[in-house]
C-alpha positions in Angstrom: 66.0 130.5 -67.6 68.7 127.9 -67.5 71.9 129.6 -68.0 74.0 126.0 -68.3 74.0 122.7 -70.1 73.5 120.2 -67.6 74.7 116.8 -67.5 74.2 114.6 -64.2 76.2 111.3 -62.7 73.9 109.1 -61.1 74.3 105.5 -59.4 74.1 102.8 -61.8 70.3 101.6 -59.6 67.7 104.1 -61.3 66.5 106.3 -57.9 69.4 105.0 -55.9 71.1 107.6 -53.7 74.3 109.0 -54.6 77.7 109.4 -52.4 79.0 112.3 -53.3 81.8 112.1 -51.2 84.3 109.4 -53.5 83.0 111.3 -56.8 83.8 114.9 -55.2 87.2 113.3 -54.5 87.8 111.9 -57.5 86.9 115.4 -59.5 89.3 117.1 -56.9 92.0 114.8 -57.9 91.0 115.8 -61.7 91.5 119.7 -61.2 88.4 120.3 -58.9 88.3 122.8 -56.6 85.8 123.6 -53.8 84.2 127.2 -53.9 82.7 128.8 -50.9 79.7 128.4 -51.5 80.0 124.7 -51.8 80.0 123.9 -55.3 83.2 121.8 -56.4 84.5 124.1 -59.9 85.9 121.6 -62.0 88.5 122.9 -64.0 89.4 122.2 -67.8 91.6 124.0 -70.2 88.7 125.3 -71.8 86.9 126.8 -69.0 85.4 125.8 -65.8 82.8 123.8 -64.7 80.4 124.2 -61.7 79.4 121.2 -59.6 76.5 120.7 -57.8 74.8 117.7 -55.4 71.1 117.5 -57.0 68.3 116.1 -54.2 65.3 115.0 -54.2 63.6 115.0 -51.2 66.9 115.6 -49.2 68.3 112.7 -51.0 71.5 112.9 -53.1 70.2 111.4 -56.2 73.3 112.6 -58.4 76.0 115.6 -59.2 75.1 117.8 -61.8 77.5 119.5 -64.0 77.1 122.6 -65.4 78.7 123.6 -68.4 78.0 127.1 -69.1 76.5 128.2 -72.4 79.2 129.5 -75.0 79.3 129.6 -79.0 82.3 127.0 -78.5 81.9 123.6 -77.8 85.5 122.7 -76.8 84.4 122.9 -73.4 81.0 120.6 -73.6 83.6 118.1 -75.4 86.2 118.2 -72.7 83.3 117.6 -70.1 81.9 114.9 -71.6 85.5 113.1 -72.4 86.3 113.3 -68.5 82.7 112.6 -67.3 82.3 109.5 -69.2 85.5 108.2 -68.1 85.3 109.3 -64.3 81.6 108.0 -64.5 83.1 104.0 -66.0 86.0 105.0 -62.9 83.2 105.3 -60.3 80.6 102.7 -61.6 78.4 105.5 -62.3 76.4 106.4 -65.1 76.5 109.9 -66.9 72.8 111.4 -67.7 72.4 114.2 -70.3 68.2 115.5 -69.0 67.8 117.5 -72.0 68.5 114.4 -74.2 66.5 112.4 -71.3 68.8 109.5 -71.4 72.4 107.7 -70.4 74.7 109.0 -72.5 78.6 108.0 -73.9 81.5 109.7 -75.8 79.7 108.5 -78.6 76.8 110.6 -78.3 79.0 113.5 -78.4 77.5 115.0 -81.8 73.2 114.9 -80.5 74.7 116.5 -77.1 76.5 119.1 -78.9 73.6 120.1 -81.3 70.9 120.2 -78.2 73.7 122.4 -76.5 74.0 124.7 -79.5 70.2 124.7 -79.7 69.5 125.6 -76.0 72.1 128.2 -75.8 70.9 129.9 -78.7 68.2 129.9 -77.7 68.7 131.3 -74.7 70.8 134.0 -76.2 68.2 135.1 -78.6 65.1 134.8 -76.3 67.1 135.5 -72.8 68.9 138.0 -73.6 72.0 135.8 -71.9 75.1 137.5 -73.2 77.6 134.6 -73.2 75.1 132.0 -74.5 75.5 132.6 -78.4 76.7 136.0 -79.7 75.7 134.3 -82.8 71.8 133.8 -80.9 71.3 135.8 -84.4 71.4 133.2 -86.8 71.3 133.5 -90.8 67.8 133.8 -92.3 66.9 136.3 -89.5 68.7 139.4 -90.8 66.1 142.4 -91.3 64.8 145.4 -89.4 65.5 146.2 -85.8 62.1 146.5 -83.8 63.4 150.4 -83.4 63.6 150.8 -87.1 60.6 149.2 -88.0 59.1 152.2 -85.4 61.0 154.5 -86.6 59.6 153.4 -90.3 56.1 153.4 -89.1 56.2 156.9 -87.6 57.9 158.3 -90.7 55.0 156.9 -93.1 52.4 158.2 -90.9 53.9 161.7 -90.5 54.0 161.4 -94.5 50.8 160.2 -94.9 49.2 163.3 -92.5 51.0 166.1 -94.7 50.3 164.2 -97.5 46.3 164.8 -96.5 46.9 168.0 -94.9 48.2 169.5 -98.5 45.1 167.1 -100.3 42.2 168.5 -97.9 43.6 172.0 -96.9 41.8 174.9 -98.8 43.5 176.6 -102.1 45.4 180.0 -101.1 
């Protein structure tokens, strides 16, 4: 289960490879830092952001970035700000997957509701703590699976002494 909301710079030629090297360099200079395990954490005053070369075929076709799920979207916003702009920088072009298409700051507001969607999603059907304590949205308020057991095994205990006293002989 996806655990981020990606968004991916490609080169401006559809299926053209990517040098990561300039772009890497130019996130570094933006408050990037490498990690260990090779991913470039790019980092922004409202949390961090994990970069990553995607290939195809052992091709650099892009760097992903992966904004992790939250019930905030100050992050998502700073991303997209900076991405758009180092992406214009670079003569690159900034892809949002989910939304299947290059996107700008102006399509800030149908990122923001796929990213609320997904990570509710996620939250609700994932069980992905961080994604959305709100994963419980209004209109969904009711009985707990163990309640509606509990429920269930209370009316049927009911139910037997109710036809134990009906069918049992008179004293």
């Amino acid at each position: 289960m996806q655990t981020s909301y990606d968004l991916v710079l490609h080169p401006m030629t559809p299926n053209g490879a990517l040098d990561v090297g300039p772009v890497q360099e130019a996130i570094r200079g933006r408050g990037g830092v490498a990690r260990a395990d090779g991913a470039l954490l790019w980092r922004f005053p409202a949390g961090d952001v994990v970069t990553w070369p995607l290939k195809e075929s052992e091709v650099v076709r892009g760097l992903e970035l992966k904004v992790p799920f939250s019930e905030r979207t100050e992050l998502l916003t700073q991303v997209l700000s900076a991405a758009v702009e180092l992406a214009r920088a670079l003569g690159l072009r900034l892809v949002d997957p989910q939304l299947q298409r290059t996107v700008l700051e102006a399509d800030a507001g149908a990122i923001t509701d796929e990213f609320l969607r997904i990570a509710r999603y996620a939250g609700q059907y994932y069980g992905i703590g961080d994604a959305l304590p709100m994963a419980m949205t209004p209109g969904e308020e009711g009985l707990s699976p163990v309640m509606k057991a509990l429920l269930a095994l209370a009316v049927m205990g009911l139910s037997a002494w109710l036809a134990y006293q009906a069918l049992a002989p008179p004293e």
